[in-house]
C-alpha positions in Angstrom: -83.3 173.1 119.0 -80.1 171.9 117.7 -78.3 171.5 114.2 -78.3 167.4 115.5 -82.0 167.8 115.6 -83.0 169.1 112.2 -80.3 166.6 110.6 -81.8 163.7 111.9 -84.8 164.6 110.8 -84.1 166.4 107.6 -80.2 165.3 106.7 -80.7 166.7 103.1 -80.6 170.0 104.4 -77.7 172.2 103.2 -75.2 173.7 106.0 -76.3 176.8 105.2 -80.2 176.1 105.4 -79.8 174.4 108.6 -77.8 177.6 110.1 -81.0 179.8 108.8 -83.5 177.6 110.5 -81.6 177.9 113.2 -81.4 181.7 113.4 -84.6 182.4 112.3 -87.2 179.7 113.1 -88.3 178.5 116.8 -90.2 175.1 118.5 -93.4 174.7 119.1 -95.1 172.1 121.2 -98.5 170.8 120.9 -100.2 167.9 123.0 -102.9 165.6 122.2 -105.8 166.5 120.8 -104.2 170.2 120.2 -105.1 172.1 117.0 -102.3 173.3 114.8 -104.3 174.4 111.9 -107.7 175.2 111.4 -110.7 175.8 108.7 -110.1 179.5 107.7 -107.2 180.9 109.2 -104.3 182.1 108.0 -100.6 180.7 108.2 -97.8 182.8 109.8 -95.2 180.1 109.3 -94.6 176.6 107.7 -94.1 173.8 110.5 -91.6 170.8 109.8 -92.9 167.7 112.0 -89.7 166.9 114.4 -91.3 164.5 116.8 -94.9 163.5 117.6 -97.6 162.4 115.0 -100.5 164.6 113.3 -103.6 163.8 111.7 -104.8 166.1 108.7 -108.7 166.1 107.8 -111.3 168.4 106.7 -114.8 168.9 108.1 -118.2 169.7 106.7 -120.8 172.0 107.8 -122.3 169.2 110.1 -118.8 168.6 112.0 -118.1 165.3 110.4 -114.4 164.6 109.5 -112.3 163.7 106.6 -109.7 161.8 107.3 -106.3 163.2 104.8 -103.5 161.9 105.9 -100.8 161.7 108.7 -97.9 163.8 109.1 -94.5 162.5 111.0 -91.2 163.5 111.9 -89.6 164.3 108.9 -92.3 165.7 107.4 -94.8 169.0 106.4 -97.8 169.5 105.1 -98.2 170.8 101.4 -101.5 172.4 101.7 -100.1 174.7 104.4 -97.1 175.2 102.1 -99.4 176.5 98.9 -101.7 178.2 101.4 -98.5 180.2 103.1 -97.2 181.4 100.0 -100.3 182.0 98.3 -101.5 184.2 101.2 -104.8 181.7 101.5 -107.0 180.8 104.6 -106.4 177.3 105.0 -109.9 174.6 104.2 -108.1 171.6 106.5 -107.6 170.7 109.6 -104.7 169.4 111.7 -104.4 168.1 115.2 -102.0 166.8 117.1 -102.6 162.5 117.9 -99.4 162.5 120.0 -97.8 164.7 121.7 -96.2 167.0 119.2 -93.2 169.2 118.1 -92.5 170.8 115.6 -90.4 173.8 113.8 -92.2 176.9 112.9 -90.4 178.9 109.8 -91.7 182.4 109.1 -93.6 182.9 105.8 -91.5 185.2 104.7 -88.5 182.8 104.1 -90.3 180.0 102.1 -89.6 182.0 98.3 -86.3 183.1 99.2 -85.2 179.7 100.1 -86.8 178.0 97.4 -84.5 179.7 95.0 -81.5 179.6 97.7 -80.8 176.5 98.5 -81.6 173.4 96.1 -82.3 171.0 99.0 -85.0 173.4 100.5 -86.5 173.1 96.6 -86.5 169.9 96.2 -87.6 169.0 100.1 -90.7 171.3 99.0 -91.1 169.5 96.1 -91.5 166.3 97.4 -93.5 167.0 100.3 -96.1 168.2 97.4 -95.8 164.7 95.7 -95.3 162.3 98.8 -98.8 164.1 99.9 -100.5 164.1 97.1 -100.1 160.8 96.9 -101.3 159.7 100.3 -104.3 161.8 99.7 -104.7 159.6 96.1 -104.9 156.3 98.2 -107.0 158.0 100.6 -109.2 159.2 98.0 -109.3 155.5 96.3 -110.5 153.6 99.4 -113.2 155.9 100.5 -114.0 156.4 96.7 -114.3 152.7 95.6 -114.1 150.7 98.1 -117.1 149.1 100.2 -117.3 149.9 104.3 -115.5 147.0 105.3 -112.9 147.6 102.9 -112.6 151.1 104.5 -112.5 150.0 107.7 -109.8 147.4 107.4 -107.7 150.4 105.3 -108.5 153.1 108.1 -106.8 150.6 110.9 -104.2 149.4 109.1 -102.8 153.1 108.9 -103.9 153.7 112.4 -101.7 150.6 113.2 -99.0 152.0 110.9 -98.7 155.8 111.9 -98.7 154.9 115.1 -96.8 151.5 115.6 -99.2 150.2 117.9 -101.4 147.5 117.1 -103.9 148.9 119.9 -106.1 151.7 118.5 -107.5 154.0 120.9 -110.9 155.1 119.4 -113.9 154.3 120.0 -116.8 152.9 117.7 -118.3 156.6 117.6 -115.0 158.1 117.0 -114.0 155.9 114.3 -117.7 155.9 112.3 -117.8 159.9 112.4 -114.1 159.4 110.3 -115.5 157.0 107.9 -118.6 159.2 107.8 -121.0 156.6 108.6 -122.9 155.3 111.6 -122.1 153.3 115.0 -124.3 151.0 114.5 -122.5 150.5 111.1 -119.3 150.6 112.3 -119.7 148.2 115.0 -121.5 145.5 113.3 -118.6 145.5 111.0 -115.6 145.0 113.8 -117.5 142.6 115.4 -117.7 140.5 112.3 -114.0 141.2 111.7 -113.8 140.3 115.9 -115.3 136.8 114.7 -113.0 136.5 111.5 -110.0 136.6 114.1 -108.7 139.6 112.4 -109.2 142.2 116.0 -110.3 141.7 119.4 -112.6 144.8 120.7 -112.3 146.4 124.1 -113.9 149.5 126.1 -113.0 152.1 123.5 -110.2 150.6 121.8 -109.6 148.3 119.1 -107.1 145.6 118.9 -105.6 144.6 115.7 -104.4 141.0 115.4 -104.5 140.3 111.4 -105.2 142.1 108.7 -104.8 141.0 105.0 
């Protein structure tokens, strides 16, 4: 790890907060499908996303999933935040979609920095809203919305985290996300095949429009 790395990807970081990540944090790699966090287990350190791309989710007693939100360079996840400093076991999930690095800080340094350095405050800060946020939309579309409303909104950030208009899941993959059936699930993209808006393949989708 180098100061050029955690200023690219965090260049309102103070001098001095870069030199203590430096000193006192280290890298940690993670490949597909890899778990970084799991249902009930305590956090050692805070990890800053530095390259890669990771999908946060929860999962009920039956092993379906939730999809959350996306974490990319640049970025951390708030929940593991309030769960470091308050000591919790963590309820989400979080695995790695592409191959994945990021920066592990200790635990101990998240208070001391928060009223050290005002860009490590206010990077905290933000990460709370910016999540929040995402989880809000989230929230709204599987709320509110009908199935095929869902669908289209569950590709579309697909497409987006991963800047790739070819999603690699399968039917059964995508319906135990969406909490709902194959059968449902692939009635619906082929209607959306026929509507010109994706082409399906052998376990993957391709996007071509979407409103």
């Amino acid at each position: 790890m180098s100061t050029a790395t955690i200023m690219q990807h965090f260049p309102t970081f103070e001098a001095g907060l870069v030199d203590e990540i430096m000193k006192n944090s280290e890298i940690r790699t993670f490949r597909v499908g890899d778990q970084l966090m799991r249902t009930g287990q305590y956090f050692r350190s805070t990890m800053l996303i530095i390259d890669g791309l990771v999908k946060v989710y929860r999962e009920d007693d039956q092993g379906n999933e939730f999809f959350m939100y996306y974490l990319r360079p640049g970025q951390a996840c708030a929940l593991s935040m309030i769960c470091a400093t308050r000591q919790e076991t963590s309820e989400i999930m979080a695995k790695a979609v592409k191959d994945t690095e990021v920066i592990a800080i200790p635990l101990t340094f998240m208070d001391e920095w928060m009223s050290k350095y005002k860009s490590w405050y206010h990077f905290v800060l933000e990460t709370y809203r910016s999540r929040f946020e995402e989880l809000l939309v989230t929230i709204d579309h599987i709320a509110f919305r009908a199935m095929d409303e869902r669908l289209e909104f569950y590709l579309k950030k697909h497409m987006e985290s991963l800047h790739s208009n070819i999603i690699q899941l399968s039917h059964q993959e995508i319906a135990e996300e969406l909490n709902s059936s194959r059968e449902v699930i692939s009635r619906l993209l082929k209607k959306m095949e026929q509507l010109g808006k994706v082409r399906l393949h052998r376990n993957s989708v391709e996007i071509i429009k979407l409103s």
